[in-house]
N, C-alpha and C positions, 0 to 999 in steps of 0.2 A: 182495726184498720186493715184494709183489705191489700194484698200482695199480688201485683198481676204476675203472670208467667212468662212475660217477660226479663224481669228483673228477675229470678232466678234460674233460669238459663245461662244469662250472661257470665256468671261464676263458675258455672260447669264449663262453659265452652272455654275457658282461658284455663282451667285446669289439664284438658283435654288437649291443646293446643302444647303447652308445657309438654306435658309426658310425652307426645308424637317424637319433641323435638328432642326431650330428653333419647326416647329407643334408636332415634335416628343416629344419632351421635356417635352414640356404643357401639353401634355395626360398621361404621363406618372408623370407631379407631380401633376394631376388631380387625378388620378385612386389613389395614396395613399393617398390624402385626404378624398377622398369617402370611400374607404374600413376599414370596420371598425377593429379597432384594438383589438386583442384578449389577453381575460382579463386575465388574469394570476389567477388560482386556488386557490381559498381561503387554507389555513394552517386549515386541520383538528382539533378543541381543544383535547389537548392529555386527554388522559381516566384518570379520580379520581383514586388515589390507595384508594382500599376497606382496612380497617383493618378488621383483623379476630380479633373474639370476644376471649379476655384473650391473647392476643398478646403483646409483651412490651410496640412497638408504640400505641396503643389501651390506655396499662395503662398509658403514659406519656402524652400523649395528654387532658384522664381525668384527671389527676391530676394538666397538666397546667393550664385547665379551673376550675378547683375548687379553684386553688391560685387566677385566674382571678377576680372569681366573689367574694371569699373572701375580696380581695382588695379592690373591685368596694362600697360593705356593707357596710367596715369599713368607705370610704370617705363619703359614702352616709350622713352614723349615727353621724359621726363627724359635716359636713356640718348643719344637722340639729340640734345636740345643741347649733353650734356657731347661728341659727337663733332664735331659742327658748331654750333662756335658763331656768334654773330651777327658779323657784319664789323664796325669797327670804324668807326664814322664819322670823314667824312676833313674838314676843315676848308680851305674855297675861300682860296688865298692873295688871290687879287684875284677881280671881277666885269666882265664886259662894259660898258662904257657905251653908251646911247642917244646922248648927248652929243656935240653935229656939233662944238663948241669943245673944243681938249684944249689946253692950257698950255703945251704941247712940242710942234716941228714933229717929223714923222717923216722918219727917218733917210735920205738919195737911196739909191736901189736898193731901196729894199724894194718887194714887189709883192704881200705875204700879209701882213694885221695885220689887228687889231682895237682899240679903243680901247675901255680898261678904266680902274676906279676902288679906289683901295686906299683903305680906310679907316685916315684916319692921326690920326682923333680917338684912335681906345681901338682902335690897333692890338692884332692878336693876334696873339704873338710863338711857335710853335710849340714842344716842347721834344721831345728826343731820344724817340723810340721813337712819335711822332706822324705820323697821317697828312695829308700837304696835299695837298687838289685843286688843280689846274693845266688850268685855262680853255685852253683854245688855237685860235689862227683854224682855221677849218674845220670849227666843231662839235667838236672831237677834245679830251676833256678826262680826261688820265691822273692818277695818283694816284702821289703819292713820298713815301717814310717817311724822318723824320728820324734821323739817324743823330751828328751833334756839332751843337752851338749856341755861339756866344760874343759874350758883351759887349763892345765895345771900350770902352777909357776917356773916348772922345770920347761913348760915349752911343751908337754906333752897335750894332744886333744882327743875328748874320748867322747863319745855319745852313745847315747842308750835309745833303746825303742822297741818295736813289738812286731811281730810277723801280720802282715796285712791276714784279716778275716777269721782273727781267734780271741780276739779281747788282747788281757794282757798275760794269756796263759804263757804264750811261747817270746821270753823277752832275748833280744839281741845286744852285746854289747863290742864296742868297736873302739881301738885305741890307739891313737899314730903318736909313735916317737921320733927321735930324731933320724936314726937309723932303721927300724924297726917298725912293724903294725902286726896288733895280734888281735882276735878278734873270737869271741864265744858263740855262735849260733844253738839254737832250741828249735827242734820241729817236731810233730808229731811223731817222726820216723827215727827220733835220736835227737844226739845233739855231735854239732860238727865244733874245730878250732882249726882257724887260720892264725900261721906263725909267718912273716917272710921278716930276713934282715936286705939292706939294702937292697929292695923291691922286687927281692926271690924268692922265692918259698912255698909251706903247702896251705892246703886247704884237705882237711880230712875229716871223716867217723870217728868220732869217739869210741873204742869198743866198749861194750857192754860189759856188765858186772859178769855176767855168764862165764863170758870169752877171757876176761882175766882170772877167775876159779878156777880153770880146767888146772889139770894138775900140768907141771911146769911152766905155768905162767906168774908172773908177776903180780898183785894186788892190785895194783896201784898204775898210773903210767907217767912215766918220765918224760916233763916237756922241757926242752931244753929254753932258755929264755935268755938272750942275749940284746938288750936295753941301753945302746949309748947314745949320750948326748953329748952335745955339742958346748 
């Protein structure tokens, strides 16, 4: 059977036709891969409005920022009392007196005192977690927070506690009679005793072991203690 050259052409030329359309294709998702794409134009930032000076907006704007920072002050000042707050006022067990007559001789060997006055009309009797200042000769006046308190059944009240900022190294102790207040202080620098009868009396140094060694001195020192009740 004979095969014209017609009918075998026709399969080439549709092969041919294909592949054309195939290379055309590639080139052409080629070239938009290559070419680069164009960027689209940034959004100009729109311009500040100016306020004119004495303008409303002008005045509402200062006056926003004046509440602002008013506000901002107030948390500030607040915040800082709740961290620091005020100290606690401390209440003078006794006071200095002027007073050249005091009701009680002072004790032999002392060579540091002053002579004080306790208020024993409408004494003020400290209670636990109180601060009391402590006069001392030399200008030197420390501060001790109450720590227990007790009434005795005689009527007498005495409290104990510790010198502000040492633990409980240096303890205090304080004790009003009828007539009478005597009192033991402890500091680094010694230890002191306040004696008064009816609201006269000292406040002094203990002397030191030393000072009572020396030769003609006494061991020991004599406080006189005179305790009436009522």
């Amino acid at each position: 059977m004979a095969i014209s050259g017609s009918n075998l052409k026709q399969p080439f030329l549709w092969v041919i036709i294909l592949v054309v359309i195939a290379v055309a294709g590639f080139f052409v998702g080629t070239k938009d891969k290559l070419e680069p794409s164009v960027a689209q134009p940034r959004a100009l930032p729109q311009p500040q409005k100016v306020l004119d000076a004495g303008s409303d907006d002008l005045r509402k704007a200062e006056e926003t920022l004046a509440t602002a920072n008013a506000t901002l002050a107030k948390k500030t000042t607040e915040s800082g009392a709740a961290e620091n707050p005020s100290p606690q006022a401390s209440t003078p067990a006794w006071q200095f007196s002027n007073s050249d007559s005091v009701s009680m001789p002072l004790p032999k060997g002392v060579a540091i005192y002053e002579p004080v006055s306790v208020d024993m009309d409408s004494p003020v009797y400290p209670s636990p977690g109180e601060q009391v200042n402590l006069p001392l000769p030399g200008g030197t006046s420390l501060n001790a927070t109450v720590r227990t308190s007790n009434e005795n059944p005689n009527g007498d009240y005495s409290w104990r506690g510790y010198l502000d900022g040492y633990g409980t190294d240096y303890p205090v102790v304080m004790t009003y009679g009828a007539n009478s207040v005597f009192a033991t202080i402890t500091t680094p620098q010694g230890s002191y005793t306040l004696e008064s009868i009816n609201g006269s009396g000292w406040v002094y140094k203990n002397p030191s072991e030393f000072e009572l060694s020396e030769p003609g001195k006494n061991d020991y020192l004599d406080i006189p203690h005179s305790h009436h009740h009522d």
